[in-house]
FIVEXSE-619535 format. One line per field, with one value per atom (N, C-alpha, C): residue in one letter; atom name; x, y, z. Coordinates in steps of 0.05 Angstrom, whole numbers, plus 32768, in hexadecimal, padded with zeros to 4 digits. Layout:
resn: [A:...]
name: [CA:...]
c1: [X:...]
c2: [Y:...]
c3: [Z:...]
//
This chain:
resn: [X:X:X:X:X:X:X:X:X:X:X:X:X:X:X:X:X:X:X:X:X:X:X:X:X:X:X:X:X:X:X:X:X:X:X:X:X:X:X:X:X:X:X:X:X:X:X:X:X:X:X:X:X:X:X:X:X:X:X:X:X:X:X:X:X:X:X:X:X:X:X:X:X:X:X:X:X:X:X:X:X:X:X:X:X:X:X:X:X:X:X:X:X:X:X:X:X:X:X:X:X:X:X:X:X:X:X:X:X:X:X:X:X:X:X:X:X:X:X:X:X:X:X:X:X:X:X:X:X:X:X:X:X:X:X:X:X:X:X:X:X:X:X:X:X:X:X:X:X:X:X:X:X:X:X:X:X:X:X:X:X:X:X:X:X:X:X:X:X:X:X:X:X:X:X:X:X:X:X:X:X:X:X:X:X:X:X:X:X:X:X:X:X:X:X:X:X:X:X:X:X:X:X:X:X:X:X:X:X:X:X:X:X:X:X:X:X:X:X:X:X:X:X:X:X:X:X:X:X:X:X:X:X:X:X:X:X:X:X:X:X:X:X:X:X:X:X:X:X:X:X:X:X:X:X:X:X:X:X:X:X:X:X:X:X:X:X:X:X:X:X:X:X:X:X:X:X:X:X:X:X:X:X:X:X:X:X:X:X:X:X:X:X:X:X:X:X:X:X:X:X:X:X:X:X:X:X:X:X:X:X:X:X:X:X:X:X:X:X:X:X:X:X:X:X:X:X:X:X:X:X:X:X:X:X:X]
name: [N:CA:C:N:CA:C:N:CA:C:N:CA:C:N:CA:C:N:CA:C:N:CA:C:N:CA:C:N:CA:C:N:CA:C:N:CA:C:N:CA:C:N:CA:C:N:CA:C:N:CA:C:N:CA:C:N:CA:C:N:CA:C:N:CA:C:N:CA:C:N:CA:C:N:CA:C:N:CA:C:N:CA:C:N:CA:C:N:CA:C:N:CA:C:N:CA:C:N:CA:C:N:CA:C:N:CA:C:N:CA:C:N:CA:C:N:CA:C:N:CA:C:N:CA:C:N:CA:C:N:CA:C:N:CA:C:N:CA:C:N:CA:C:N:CA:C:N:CA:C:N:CA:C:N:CA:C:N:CA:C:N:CA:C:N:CA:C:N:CA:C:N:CA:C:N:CA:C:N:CA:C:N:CA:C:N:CA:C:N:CA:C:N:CA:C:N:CA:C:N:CA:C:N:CA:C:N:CA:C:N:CA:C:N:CA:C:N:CA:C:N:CA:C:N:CA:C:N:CA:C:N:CA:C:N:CA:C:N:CA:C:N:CA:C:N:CA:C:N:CA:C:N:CA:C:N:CA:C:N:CA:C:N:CA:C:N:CA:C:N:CA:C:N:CA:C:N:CA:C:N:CA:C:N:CA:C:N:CA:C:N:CA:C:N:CA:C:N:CA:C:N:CA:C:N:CA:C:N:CA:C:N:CA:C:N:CA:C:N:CA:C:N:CA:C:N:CA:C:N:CA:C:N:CA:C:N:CA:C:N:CA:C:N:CA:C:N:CA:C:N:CA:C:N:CA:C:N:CA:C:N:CA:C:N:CA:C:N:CA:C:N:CA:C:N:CA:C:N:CA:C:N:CA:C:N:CA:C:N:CA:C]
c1: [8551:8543:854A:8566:856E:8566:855C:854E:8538:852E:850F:8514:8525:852F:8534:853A:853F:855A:856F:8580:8574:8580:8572:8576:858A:8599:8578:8571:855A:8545:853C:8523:8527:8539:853E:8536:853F:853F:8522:8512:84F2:84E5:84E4:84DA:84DF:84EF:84FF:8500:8510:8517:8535:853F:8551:856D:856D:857F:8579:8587:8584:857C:857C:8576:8557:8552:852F:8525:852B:8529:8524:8544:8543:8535:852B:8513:84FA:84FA:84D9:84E1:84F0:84F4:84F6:84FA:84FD:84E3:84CF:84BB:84A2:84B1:8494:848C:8493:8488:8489:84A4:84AD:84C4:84C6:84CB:84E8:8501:8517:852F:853F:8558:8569:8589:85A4:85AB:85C2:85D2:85EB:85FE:8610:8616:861E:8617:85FC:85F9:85DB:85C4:85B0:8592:8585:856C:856A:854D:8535:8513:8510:84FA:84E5:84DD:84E3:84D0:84B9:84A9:8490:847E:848C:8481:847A:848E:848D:847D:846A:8450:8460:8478:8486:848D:848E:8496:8490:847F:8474:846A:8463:8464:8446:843B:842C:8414:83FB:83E8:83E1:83E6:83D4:83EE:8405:841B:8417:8407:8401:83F4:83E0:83CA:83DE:83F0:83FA:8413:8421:8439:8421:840D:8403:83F9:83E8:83E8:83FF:8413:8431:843C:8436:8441:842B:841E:840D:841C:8426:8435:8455:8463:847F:8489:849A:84AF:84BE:84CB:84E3:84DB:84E8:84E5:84EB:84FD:84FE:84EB:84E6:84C6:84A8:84AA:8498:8497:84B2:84B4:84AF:84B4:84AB:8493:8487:8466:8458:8463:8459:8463:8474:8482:8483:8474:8476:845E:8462:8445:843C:8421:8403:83F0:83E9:83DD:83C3:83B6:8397:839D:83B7:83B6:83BB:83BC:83BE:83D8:83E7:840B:8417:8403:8411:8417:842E:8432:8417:8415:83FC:840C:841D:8426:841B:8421:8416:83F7:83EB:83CE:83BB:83CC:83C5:83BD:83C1:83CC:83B5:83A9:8394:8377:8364:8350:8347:834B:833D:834D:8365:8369:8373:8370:836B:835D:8343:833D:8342:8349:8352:8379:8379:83A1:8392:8382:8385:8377:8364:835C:8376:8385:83A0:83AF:83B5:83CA:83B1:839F:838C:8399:8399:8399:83B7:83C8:83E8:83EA:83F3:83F3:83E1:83C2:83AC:83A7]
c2: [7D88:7D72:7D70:7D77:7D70:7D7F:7D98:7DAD:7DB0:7D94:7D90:7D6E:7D61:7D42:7D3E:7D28:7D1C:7D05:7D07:7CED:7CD7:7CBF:7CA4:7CA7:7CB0:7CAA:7CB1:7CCF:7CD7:7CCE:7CC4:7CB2:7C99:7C8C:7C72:7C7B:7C92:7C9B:7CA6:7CB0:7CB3:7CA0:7C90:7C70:7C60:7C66:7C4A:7C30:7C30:7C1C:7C12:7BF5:7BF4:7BF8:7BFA:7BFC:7C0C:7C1C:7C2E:7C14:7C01:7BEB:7BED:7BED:7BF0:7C0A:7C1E:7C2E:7C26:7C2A:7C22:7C0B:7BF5:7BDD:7BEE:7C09:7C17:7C25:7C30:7C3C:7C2B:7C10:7BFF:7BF8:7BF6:7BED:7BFE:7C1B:7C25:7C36:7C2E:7C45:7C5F:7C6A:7C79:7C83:7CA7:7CA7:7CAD:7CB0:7CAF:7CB8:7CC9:7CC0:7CC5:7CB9:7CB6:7CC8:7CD1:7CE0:7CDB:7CCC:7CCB:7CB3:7CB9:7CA3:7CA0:7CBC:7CBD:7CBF:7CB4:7CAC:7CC6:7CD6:7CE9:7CE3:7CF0:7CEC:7D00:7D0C:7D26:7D20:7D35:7D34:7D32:7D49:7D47:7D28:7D18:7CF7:7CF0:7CFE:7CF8:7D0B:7CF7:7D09:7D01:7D15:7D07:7CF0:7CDB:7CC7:7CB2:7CB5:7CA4:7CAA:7C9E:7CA1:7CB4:7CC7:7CCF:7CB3:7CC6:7CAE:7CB4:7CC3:7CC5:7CC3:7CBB:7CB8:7C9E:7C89:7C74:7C7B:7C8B:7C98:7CAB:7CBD:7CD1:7CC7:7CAD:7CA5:7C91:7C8F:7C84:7C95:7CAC:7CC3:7CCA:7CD9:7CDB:7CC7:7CB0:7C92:7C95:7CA1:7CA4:7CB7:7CC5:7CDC:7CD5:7CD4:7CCC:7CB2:7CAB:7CA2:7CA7:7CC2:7CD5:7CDF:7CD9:7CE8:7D06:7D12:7D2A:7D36:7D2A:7D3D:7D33:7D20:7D1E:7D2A:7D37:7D43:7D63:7D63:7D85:7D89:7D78:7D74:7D7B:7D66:7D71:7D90:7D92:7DAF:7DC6:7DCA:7DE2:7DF1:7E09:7E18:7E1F:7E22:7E1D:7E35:7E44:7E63:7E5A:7E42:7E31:7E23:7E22:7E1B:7E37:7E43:7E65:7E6A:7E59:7E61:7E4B:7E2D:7E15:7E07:7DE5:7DDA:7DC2:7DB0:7D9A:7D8B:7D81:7D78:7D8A:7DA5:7DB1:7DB1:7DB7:7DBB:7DA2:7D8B:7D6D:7D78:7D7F:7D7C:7D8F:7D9F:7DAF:7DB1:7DB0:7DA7:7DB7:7DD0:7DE9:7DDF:7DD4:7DD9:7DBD:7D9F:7D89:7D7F:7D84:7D7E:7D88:7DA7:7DB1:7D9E:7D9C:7D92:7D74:7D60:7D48:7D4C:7D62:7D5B:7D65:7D77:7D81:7D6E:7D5A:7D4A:7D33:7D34:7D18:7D24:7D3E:7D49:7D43:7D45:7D48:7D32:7D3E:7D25:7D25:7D2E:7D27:7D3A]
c3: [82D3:82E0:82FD:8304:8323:8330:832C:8336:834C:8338:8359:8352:835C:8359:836E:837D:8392:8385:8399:838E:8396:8394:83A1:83BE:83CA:83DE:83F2:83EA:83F7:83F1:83DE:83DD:83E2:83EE:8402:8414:841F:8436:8438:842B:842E:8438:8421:841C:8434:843E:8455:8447:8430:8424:8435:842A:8442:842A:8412:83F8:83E3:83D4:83B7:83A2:83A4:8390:8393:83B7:83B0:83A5:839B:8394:8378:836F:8347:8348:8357:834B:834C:8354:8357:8337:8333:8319:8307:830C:82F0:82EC:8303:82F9:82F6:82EE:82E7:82FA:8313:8328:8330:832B:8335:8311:8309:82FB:8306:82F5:8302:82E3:82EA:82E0:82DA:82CD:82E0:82C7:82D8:82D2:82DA:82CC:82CE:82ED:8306:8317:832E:832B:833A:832A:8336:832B:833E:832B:833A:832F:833E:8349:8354:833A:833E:835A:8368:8383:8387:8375:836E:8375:8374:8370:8391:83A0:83BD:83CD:83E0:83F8:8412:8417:8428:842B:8440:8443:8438:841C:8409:83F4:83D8:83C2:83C1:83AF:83AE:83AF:83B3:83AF:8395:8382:8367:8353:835B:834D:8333:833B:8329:8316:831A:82FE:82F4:8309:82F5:82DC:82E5:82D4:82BA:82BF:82AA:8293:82A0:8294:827B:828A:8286:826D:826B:8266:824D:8241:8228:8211:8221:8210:8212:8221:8229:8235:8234:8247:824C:824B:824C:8267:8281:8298:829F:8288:828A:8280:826C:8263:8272:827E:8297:82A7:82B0:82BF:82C1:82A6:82A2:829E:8290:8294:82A9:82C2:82DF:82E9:82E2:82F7:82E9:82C8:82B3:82C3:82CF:82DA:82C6:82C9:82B6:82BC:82A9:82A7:82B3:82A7:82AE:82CF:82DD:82F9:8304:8306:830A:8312:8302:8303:8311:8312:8321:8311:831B:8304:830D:82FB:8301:8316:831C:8338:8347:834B:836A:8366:834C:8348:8354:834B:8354:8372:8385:83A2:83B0:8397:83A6:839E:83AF:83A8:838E:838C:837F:835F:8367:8348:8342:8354:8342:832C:8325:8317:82FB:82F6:82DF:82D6:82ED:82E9:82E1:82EA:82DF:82C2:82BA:82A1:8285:8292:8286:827E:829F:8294:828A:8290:826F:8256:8257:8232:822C:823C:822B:8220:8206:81EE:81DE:81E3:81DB:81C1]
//
């Protein structure tokens, strides 16, 4: 999972939050998927468009949020490359015009 994660320390530091508390209040409520290990809290990068949260991150944790609540398997969901994205995972597929729409009907089906 820590692999393609961000600690908090750095997604404070994206965000320009002014505390790691505003951070875990985004993971407690749903926003942002996240999680700890031991003393650090660690966040799929995937979730971040640079200096701010994706814009399709709300549809995708709801998506996500049909099948799981387990952030590690959310997570592998987004970042498993896909033979039908031509070897992408649906996070990067999301991001391009040619192969969004096959990645959102993928992640509609997981679970389905």
């Amino acid at each position: 999972f820590r692999a393609g994660a961000l600690p908090t320390r750095e997604v404070q530091s994206r965000l320009g939050y002014e505390t790691p508390q505003a951070v875990h209040e985004l993971r407690r409520r749903g926003k942002v998927l996240g999680v700890t290990v031991g003393n650090n809290t660690w966040f799929p990068a995937w979730q971040f468009d640079g200096g701010r949260l994706r814009p399709d991150l709300p549809q995708i944790l709801v998506l996500l949020a049909r099948f799981t609540s387990d952030p590690v398997v959310a997570d592998r969901i987004m970042r498993i490359k896909r033979d039908e994205l031509a070897s992408a995972s649906i996070s990067e597929a999301l991001r391009r015009k040619k192969t969004a729409n096959t990645a959102w009907q993928l992640l509609n089906a997981v679970g389905a």
